[in-house]
py3Dmol code that shows the C-alpha trace and the ligand (Angstrom):
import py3Dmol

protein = """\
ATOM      1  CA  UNK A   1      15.853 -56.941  78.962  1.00  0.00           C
ATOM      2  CA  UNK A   2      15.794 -54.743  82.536  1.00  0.00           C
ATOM      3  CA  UNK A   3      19.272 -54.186  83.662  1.00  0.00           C
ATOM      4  CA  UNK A   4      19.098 -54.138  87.068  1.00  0.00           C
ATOM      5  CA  UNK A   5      22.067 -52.781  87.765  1.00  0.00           C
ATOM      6  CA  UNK A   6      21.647 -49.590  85.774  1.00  0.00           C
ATOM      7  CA  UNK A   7      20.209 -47.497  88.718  1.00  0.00           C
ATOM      8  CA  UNK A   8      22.950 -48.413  90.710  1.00  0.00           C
ATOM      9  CA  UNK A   9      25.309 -47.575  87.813  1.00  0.00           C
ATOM     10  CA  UNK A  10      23.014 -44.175  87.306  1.00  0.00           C
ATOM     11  CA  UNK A  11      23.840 -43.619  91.058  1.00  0.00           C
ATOM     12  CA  UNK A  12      27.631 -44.294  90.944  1.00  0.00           C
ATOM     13  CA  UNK A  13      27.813 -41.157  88.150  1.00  0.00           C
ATOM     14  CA  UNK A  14      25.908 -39.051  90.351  1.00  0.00           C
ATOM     15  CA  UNK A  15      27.663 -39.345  93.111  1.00  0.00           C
ATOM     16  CA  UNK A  16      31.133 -39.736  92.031  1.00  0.00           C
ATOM     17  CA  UNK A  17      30.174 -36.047  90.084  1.00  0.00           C
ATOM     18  CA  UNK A  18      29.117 -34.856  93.978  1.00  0.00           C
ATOM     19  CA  UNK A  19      32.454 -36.421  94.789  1.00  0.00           C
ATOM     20  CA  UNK A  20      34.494 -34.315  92.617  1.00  0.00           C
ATOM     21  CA  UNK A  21      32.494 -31.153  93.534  1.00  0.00           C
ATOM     22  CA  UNK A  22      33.740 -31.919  97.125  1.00  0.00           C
ATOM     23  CA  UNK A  23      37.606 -32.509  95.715  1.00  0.00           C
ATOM     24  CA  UNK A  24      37.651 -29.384  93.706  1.00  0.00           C
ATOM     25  CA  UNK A  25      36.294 -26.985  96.285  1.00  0.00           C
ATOM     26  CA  UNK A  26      39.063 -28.552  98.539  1.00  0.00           C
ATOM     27  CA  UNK A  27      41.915 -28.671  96.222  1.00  0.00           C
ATOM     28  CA  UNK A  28      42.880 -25.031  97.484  1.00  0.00           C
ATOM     29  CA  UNK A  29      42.306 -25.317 100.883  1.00  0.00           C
ATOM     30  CA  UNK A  30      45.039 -25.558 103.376  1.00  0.00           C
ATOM     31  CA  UNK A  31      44.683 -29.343 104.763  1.00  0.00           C
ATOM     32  CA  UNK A  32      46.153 -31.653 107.014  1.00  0.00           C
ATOM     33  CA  UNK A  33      47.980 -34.085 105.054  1.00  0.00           C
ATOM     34  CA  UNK A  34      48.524 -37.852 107.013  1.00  0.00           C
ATOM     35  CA  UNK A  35      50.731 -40.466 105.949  1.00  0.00           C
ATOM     36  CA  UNK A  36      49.276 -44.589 105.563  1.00  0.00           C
ATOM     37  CA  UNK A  37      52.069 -47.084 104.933  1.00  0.00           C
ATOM     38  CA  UNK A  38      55.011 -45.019 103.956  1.00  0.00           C
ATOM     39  CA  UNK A  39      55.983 -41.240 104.351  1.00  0.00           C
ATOM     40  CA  UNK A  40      55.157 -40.701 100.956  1.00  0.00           C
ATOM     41  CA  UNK A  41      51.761 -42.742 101.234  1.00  0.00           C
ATOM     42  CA  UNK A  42      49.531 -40.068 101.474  1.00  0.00           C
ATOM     43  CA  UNK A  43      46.072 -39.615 102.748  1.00  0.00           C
ATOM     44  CA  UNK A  44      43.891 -36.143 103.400  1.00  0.00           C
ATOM     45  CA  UNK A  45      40.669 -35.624 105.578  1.00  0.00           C
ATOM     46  CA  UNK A  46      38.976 -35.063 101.916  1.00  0.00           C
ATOM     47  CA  UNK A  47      40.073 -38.334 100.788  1.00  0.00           C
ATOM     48  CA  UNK A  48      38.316 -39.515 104.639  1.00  0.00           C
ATOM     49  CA  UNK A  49      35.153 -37.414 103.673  1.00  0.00           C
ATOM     50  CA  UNK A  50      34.855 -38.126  99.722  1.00  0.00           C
ATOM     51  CA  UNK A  51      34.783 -41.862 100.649  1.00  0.00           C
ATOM     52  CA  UNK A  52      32.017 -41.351 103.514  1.00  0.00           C
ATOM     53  CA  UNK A  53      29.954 -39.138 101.254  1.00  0.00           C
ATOM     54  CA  UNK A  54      30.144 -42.628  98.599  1.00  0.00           C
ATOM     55  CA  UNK A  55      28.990 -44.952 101.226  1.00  0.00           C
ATOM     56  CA  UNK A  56      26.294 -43.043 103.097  1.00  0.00           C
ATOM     57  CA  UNK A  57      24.467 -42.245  99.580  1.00  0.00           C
ATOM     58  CA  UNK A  58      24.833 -45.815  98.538  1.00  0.00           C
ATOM     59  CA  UNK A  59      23.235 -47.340 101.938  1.00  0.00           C
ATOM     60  CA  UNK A  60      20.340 -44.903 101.817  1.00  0.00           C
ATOM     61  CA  UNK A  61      19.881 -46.598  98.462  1.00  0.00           C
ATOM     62  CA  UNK A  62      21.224 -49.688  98.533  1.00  0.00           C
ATOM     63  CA  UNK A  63      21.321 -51.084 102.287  1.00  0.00           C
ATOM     64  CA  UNK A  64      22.450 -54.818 101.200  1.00  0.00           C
ATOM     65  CA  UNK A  65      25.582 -53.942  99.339  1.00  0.00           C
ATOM     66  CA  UNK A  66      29.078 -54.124 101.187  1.00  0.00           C
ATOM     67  CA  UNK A  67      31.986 -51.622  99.832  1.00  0.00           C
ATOM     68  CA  UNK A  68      35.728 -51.804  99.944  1.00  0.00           C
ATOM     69  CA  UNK A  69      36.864 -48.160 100.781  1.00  0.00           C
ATOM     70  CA  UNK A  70      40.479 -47.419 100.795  1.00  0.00           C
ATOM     71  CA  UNK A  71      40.317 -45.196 103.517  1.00  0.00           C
ATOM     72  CA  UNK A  72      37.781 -47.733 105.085  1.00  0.00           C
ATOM     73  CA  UNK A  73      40.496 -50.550 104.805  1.00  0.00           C
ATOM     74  CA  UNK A  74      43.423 -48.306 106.023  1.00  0.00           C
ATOM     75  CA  UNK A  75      41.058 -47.354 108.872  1.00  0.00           C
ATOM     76  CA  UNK A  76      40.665 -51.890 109.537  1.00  0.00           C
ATOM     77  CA  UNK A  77      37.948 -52.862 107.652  1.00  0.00           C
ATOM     78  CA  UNK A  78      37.985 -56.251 106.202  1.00  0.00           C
ATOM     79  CA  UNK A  79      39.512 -55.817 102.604  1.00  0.00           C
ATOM     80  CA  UNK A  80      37.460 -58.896 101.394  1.00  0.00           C
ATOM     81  CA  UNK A  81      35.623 -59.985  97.609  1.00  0.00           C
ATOM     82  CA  UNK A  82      32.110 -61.931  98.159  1.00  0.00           C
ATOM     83  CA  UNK A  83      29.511 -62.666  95.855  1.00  0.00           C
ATOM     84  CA  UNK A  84      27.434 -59.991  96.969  1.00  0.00           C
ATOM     85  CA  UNK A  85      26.988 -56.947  95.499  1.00  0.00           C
ATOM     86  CA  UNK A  86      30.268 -54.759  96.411  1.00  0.00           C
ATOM     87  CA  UNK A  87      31.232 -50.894  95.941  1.00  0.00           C
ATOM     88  CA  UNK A  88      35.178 -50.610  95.592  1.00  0.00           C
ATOM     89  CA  UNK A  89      35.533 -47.220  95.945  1.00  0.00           C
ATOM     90  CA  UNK A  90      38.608 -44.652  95.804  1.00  0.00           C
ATOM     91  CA  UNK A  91      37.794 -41.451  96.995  1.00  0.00           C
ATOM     92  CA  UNK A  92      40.617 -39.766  95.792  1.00  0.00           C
ATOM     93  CA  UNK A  93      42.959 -41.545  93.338  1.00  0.00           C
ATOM     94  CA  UNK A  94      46.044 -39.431  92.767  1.00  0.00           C
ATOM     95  CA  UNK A  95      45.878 -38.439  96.584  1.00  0.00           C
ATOM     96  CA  UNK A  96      49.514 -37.081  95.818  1.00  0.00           C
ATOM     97  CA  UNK A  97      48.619 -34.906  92.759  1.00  0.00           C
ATOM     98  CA  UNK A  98      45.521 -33.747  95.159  1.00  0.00           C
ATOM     99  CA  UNK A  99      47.930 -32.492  97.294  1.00  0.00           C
ATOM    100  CA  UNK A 100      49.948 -30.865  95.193  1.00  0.00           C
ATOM    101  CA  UNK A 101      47.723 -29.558  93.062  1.00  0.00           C
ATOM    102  CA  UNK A 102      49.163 -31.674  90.060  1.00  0.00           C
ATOM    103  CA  UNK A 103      45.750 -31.742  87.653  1.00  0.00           C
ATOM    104  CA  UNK A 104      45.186 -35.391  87.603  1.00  0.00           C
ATOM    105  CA  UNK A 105      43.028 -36.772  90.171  1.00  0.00           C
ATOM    106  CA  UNK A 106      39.950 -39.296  89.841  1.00  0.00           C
ATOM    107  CA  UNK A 107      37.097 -40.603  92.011  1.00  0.00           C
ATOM    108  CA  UNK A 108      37.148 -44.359  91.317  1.00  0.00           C
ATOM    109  CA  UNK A 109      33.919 -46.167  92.188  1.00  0.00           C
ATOM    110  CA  UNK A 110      33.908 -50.201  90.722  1.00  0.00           C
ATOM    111  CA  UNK A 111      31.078 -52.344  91.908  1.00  0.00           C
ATOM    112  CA  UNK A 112      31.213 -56.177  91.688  1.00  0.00           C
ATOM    113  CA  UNK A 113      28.425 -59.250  91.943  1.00  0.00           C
ATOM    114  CA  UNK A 114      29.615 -62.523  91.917  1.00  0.00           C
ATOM    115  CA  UNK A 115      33.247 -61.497  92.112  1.00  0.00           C
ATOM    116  CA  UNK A 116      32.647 -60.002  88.365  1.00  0.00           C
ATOM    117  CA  UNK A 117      32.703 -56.240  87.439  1.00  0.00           C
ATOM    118  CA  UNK A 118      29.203 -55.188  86.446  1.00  0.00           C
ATOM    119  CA  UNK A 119      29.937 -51.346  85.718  1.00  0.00           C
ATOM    120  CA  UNK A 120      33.312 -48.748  86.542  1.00  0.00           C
ATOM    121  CA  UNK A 121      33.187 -44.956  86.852  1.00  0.00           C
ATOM    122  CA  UNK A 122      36.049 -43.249  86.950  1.00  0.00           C
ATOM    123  CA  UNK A 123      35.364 -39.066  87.433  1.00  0.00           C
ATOM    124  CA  UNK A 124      38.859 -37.174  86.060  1.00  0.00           C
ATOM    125  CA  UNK A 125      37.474 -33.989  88.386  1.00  0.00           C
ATOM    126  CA  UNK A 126      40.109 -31.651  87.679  1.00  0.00           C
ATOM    127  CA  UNK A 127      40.031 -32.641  83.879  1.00  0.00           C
ATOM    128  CA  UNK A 128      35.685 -32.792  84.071  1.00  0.00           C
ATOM    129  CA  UNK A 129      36.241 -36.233  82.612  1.00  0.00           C
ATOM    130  CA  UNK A 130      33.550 -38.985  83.483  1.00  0.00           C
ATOM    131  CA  UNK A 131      34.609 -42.024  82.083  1.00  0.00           C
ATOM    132  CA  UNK A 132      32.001 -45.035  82.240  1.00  0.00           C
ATOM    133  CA  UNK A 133      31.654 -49.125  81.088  1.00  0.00           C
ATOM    134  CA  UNK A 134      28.855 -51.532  82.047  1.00  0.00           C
ATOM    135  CA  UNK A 135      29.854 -54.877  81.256  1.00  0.00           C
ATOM    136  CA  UNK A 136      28.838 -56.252  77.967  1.00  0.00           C
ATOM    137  CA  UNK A 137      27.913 -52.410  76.921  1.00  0.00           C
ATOM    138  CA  UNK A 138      31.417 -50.620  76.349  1.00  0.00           C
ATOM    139  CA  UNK A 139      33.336 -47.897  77.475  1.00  0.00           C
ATOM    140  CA  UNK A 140      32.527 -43.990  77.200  1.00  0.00           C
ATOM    141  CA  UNK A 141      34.367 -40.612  78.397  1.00  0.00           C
ATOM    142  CA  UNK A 142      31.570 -37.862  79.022  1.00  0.00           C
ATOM    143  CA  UNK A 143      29.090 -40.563  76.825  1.00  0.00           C
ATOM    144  CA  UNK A 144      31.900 -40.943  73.712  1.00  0.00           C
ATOM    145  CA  UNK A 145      32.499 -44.221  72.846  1.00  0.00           C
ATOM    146  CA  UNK A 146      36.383 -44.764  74.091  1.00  0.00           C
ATOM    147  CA  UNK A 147      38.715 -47.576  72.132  1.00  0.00           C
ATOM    148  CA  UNK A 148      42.395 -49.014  72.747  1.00  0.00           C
ATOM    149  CA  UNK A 149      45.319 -47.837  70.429  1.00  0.00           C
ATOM    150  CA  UNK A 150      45.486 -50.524  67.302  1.00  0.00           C
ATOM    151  CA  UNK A 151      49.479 -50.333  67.481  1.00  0.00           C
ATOM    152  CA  UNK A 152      51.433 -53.656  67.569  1.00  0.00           C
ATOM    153  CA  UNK A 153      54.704 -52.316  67.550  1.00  0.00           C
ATOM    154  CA  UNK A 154      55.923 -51.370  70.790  1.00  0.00           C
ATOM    155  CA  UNK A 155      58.891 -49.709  69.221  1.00  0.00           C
ATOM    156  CA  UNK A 156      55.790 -47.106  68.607  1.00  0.00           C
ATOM    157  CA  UNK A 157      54.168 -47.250  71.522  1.00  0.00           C
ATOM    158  CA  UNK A 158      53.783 -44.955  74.996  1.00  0.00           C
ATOM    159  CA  UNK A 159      53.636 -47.361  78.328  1.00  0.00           C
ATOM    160  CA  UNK A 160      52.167 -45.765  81.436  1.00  0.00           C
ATOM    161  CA  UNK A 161      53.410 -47.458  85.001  1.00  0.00           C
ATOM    162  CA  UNK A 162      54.125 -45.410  88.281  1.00  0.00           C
ATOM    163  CA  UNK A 163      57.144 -45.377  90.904  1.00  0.00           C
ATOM    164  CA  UNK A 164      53.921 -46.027  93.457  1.00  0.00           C
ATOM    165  CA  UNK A 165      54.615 -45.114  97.176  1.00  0.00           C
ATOM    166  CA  UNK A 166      57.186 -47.877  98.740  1.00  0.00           C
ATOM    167  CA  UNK A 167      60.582 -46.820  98.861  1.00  0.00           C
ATOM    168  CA  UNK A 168      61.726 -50.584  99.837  1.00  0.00           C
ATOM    169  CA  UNK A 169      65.238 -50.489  97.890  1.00  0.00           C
ATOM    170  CA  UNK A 170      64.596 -54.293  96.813  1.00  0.00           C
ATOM    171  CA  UNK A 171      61.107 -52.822  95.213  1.00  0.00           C
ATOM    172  CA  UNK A 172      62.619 -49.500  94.080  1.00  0.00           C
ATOM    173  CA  UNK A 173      64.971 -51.329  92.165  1.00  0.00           C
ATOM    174  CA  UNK A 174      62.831 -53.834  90.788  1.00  0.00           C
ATOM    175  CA  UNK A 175      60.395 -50.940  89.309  1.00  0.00           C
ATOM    176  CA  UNK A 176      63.602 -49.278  88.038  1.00  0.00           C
ATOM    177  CA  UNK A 177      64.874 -52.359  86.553  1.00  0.00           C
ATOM    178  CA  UNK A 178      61.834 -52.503  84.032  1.00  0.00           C
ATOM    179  CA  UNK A 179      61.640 -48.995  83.893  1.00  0.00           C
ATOM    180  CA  UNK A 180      65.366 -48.970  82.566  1.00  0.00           C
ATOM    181  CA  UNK A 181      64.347 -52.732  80.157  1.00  0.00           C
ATOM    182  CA  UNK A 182      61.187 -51.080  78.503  1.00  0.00           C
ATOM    183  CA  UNK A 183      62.765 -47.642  77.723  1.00  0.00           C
ATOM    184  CA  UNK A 184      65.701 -49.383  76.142  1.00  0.00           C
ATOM    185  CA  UNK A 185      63.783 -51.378  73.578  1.00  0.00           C
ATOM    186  CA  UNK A 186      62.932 -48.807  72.689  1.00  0.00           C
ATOM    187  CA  UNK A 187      59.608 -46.948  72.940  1.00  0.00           C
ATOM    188  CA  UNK A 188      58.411 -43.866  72.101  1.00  0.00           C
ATOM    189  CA  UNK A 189      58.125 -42.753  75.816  1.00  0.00           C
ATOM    190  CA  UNK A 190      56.665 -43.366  79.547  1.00  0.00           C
ATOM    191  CA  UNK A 191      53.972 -41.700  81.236  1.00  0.00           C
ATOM    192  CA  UNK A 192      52.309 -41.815  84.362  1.00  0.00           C
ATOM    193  CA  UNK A 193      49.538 -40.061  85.609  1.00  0.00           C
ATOM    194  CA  UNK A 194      50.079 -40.482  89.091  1.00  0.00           C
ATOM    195  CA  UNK A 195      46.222 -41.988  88.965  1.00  0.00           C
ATOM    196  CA  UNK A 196      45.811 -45.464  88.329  1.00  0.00           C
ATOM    197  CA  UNK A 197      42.311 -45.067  87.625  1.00  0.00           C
ATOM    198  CA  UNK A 198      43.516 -42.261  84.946  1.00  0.00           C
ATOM    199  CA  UNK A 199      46.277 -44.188  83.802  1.00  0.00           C
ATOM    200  CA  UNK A 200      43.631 -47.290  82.862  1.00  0.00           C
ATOM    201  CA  UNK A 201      41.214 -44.667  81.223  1.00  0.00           C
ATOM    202  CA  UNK A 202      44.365 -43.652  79.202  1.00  0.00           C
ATOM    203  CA  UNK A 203      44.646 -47.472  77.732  1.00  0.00           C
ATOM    204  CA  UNK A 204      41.149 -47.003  77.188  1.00  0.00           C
ATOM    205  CA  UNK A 205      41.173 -44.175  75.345  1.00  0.00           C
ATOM    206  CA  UNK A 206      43.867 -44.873  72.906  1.00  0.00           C
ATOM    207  CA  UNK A 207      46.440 -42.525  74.485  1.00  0.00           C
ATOM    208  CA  UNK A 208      48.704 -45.405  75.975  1.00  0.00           C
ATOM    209  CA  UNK A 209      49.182 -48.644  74.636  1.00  0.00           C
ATOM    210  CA  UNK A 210      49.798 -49.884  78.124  1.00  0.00           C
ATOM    211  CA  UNK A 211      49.898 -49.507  81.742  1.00  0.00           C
ATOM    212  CA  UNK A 212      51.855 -51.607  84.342  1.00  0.00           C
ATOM    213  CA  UNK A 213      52.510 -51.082  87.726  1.00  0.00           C
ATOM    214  CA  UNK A 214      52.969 -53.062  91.098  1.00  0.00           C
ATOM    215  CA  UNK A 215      51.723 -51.846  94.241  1.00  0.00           C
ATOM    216  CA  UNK A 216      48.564 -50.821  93.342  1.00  0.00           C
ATOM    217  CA  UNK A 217      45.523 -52.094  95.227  1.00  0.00           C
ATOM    218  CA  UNK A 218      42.155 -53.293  94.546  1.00  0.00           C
ATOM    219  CA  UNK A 219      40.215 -49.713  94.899  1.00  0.00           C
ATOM    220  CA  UNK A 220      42.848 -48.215  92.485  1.00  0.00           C
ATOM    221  CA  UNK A 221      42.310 -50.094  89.770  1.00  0.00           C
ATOM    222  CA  UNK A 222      38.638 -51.881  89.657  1.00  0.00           C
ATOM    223  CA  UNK A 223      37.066 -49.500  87.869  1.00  0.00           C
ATOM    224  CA  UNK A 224      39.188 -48.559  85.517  1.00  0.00           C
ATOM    225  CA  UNK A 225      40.242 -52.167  84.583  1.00  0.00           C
ATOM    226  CA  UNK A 226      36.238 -52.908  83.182  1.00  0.00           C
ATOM    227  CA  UNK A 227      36.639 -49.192  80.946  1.00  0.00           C
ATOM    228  CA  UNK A 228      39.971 -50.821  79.457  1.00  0.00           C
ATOM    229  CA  UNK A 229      38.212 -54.487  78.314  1.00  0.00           C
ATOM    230  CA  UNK A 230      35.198 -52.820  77.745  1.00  0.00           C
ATOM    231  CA  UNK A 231      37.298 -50.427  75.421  1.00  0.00           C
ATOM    232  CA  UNK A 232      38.819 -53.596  73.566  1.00  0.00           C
ATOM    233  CA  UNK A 233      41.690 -54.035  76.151  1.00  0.00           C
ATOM    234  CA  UNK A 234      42.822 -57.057  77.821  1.00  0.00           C
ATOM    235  CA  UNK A 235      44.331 -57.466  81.361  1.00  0.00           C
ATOM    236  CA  UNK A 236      46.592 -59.440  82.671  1.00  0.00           C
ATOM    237  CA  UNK A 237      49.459 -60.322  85.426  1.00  0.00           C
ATOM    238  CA  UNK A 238      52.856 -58.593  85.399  1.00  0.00           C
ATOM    239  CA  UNK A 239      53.700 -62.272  84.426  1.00  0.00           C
ATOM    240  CA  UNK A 240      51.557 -63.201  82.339  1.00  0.00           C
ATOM    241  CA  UNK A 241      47.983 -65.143  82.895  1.00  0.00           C
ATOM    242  CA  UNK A 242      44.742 -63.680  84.392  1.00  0.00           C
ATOM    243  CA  UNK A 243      44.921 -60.750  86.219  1.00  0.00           C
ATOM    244  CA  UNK A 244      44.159 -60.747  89.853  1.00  0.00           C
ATOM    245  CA  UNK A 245      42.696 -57.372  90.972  1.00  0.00           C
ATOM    246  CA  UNK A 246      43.952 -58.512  95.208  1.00  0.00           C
ATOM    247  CA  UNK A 247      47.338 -59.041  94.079  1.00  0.00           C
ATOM    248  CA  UNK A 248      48.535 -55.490  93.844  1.00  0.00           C
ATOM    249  CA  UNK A 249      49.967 -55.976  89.879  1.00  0.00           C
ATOM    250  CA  UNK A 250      48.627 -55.176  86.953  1.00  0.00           C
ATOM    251  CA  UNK A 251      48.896 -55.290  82.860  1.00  0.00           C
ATOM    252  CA  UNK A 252      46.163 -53.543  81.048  1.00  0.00           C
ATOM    253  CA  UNK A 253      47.129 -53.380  77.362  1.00  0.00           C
ATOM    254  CA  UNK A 254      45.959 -52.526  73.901  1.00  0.00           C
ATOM    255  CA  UNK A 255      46.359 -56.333  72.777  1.00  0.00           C
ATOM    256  CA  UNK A 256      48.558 -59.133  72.990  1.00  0.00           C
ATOM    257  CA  UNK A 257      51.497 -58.245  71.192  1.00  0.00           C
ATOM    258  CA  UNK A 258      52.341 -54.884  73.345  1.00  0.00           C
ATOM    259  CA  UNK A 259      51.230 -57.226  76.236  1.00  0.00           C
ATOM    260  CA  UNK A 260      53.401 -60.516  75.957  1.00  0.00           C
ATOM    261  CA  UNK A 261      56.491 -57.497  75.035  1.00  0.00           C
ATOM    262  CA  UNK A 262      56.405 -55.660  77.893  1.00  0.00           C
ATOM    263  CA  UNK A 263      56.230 -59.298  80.064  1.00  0.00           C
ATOM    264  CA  UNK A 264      59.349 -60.389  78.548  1.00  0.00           C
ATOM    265  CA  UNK A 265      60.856 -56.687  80.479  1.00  0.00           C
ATOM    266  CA  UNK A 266      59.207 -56.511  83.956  1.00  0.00           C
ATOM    267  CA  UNK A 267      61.135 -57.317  86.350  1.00  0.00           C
ATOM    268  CA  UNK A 268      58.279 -58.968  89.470  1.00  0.00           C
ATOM    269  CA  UNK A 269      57.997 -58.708  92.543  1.00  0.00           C
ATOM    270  CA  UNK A 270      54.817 -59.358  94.932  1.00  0.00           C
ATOM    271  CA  UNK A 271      53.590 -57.175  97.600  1.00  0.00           C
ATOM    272  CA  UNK A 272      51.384 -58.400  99.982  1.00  0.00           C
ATOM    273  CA  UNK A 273      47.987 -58.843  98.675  1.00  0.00           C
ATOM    274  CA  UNK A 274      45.097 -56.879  99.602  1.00  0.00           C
ATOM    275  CA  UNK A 275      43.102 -59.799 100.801  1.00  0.00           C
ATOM    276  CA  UNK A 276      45.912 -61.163 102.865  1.00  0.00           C
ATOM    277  CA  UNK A 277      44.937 -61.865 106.590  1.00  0.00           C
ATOM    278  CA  UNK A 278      45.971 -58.773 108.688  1.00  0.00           C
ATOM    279  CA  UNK A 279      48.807 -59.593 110.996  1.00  0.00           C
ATOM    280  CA  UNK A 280      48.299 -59.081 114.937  1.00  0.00           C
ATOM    281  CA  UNK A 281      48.680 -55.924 116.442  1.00  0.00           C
TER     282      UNK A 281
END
"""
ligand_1 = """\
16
LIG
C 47.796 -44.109 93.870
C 47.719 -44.953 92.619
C 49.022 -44.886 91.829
C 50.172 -45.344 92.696
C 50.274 -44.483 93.940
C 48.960 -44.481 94.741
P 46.101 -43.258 95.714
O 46.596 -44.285 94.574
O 46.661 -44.501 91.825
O 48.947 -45.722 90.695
O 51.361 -45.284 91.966
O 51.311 -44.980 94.755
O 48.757 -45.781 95.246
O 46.885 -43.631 96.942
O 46.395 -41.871 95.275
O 44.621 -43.555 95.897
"""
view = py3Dmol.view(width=600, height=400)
view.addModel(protein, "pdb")
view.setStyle({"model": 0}, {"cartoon": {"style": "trace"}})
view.addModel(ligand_1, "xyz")
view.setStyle({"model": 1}, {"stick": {}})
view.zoomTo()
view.show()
């Protein structure tokens, strides 16, 4: 059976490789680093160049398809899901780490019909890691077959989350609240790549039995969410239930066990979503 998506999938490799080309050659370069929603919200004129690169190789190729860019969205594009064929693309995910040279930074490009993930590509460019999953075909790092950690204990497990960039004290202590819950049941430790994207591939790849976080947004974490089910992971809400990829949370774990644990220890909160209308000026 012809996939017809496969060319665009073929595409999305190529160009998120170009991509990192363009992030590595920069990652030494003095740059002019711009703040978004916070002071610690970061954003570089690489992370405003990586993302055009994306979508002027896609239209030559692909003139229907509609994209939601986060530097496109922080720049007042529509930050809106249809049923027609969609690019969600991060430029640079683990803008911070790009900045400071920290080695873990990922193009994220996830691409949607119908409101359902048909492929993810996730390119760790400092690590030369291009991780893959078409939906229905599994998950792959540089074309190895990638599968989630078989641990049900969570009293063995690593969980991956992120402090994420609002320094609201009611959200600060929230995160810090399950931060202190899930260390103390306890587990074996907490990591975070500063990468969402990375931090999914990690589930994916066996290396973390789970990753949480709240404040994350669509273009983070499309991608990487289809390598985690396609690696034998499930995702869910912070609370529980199906996961809603405009809601800014997120629970991508090994299985159900670790999963419904880790539930019982976050303490929620809800940012505004990604799709929510945008206020007046
Ligand atoms: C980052 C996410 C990370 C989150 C950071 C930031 P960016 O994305 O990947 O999980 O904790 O606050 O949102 O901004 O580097 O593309």
């Amino acid at each position: 059976m012809v996939d017809i998506w496969q060319n665009a999938m073929d595409h999305a490799v190529t160009i998120a490789r170009r991509a990192g080309e363009v992030v590595r050659e920069a990652l030494h370069e003095d740059r002019k680093v711009m703040t978004k929603s916070s002071s610690v919200d970061l954003v570089t004129q690489t992370d405003q160049k990586v993302e055009q690169l994306i979508i002027q190789s896609v239209k030559e190729k692909f003139p229907t398809h509609r994209f939601i860019g986060e530097e496109s969205v922080a720049a007042g594009e529509v930050c809106e899901l249809t049923d027609s064929p969609t690019w969600i693309i991060d430029p640079i995910d683990g803008t911070t780490n790009f900045v400071h040279t920290f080695p873990f930074v990922a193009v994220s490009i996830g691409f949607s019909v119908n409101k359902q993930s048909e492929f993810g590509v996730v390119y760790s460019c400092l690590e030369d890691k291009m991780f893959t999953a078409r939906r229905g075909r599994g998950a792959f790092c540089n074309d190895q077959p990638l599968s989630v950690s078989d641990q049900e204990d969570i009293k063995q497990s690593v969980i991956a989350t992120e402090f994420g960039s609002s320094r609201d004290p009611e959200a600060v202590n929230n995160i810090f609240t399950s931060l202190r819950n899930i260390v103390s049941l306890p587990i074996h430790g907490v990591r975070g790549a500063g990468s969402a994207a990375i931090n999914l591939c990690l589930v994916a790849s066996g290396c973390v039995e789970a990753y949480y976080e709240i404040g994350i947004h669509v273009w983070d974490i499309a991608a990487g969410s289809l390598i985690v089910t396609e690696a034998g992971g499930i995702l869910l809400d912070v609370e529980g239930g199906p996961v809603d990829l405009m809601s800014r949370r997120i629970l991508a774990a090994n299985n159900t066990t670790i999963a419904d644990r880790l539930i019982r220890e976050i303490q929620s909160f809800s940012p505004p979503r990604d799709d929510a209308p945008l206020l007046p000026q």
